[in-house]
C-alpha positions as CSV (number, residue, x, y, z in Angstrom):
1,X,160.7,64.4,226.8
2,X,163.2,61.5,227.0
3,X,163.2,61.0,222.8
4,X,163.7,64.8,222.3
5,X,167.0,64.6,224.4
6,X,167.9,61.9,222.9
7,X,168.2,63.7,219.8
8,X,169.5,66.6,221.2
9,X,172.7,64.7,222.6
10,X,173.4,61.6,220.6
11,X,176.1,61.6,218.7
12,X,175.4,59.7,215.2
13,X,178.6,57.7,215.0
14,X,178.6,57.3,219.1
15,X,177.3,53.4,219.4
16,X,174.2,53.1,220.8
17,X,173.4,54.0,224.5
18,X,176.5,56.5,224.6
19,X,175.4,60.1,225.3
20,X,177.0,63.3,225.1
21,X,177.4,66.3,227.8
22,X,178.9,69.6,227.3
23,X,179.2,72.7,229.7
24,X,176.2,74.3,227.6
25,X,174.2,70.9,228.4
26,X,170.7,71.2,230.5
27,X,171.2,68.7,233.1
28,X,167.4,67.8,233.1
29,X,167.1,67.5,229.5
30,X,170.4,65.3,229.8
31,X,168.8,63.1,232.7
32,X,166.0,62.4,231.3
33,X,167.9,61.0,228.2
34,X,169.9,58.9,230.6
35,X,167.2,57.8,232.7
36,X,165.4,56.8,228.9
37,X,168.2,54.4,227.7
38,X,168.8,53.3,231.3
39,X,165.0,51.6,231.0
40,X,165.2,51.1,227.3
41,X,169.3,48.9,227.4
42,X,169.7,48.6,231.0
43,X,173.1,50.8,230.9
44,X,174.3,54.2,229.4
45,X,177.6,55.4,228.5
46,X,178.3,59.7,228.9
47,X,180.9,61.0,227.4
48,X,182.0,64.8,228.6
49,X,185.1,66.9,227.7
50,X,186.3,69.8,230.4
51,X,185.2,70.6,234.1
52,X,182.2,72.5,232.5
53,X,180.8,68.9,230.5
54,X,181.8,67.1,233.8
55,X,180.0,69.5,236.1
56,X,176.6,68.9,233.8
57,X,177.1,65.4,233.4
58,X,177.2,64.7,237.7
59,X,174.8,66.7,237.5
60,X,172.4,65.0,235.0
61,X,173.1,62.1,236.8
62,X,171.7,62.9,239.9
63,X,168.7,64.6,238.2
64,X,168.5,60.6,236.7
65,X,168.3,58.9,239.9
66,X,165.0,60.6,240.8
67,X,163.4,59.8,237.6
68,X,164.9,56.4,238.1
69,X,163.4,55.6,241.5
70,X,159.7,55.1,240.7
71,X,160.9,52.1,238.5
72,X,163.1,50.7,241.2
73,X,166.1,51.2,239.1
74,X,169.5,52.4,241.3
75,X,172.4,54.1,239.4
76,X,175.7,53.4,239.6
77,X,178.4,56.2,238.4
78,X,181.9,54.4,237.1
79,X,184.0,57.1,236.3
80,X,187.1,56.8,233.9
81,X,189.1,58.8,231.5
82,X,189.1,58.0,227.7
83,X,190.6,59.3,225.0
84,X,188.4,61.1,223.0
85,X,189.0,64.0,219.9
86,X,186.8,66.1,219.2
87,X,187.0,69.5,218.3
88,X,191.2,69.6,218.6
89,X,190.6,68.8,222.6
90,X,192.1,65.2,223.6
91,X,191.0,63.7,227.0
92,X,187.8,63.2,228.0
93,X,186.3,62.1,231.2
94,X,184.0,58.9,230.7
95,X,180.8,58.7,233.2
């Protein structure tokens, strides 16, 4: 499940281990692709624009620490604003 959200949410020009969230976003699928490059790199970078992507990213990564637990792995959320363009919107929220 982890690979097919992987595809669903990478970005191809994002560097590796940087996902994307939107407001249209399925948490789960979304955690699970978090939780998959968290075991695979050891760290992930989300990337979410509005209070929508920011709700399903949270979100996601709570879904994340569950799946994370059984391999001992804790997650830590650093929280910062970037500045991201895409689609005419600036600001994004970096999780």
């Amino acid at each position: 499940m982890a690979d097919v959200a992987l595809l669903l949410f990478r970005d191809e020009q994002s560097p590796q281990g940087v996902l994307k969230a939107a407001a249209t976003s399925k948490p789960v699928l979304v955690a699970g692709a978090i939780a998959g490059v968290i075991r695979s790199q050891g760290r992930v970078e989300i990337h979410v624009i509005g209070a929508g992507g920011v709700n399903q990213g949270i979100k996601a990564i709570a879904i994340s620490c569950g799946y994370l637990t059984a391999a001992a792995l804790d997650v830590v959320c650093i929280s910062s604003f970037v500045d991201l363009s895409r689609d005419g919107v600036h600001g994004a929220k970096k999780l």
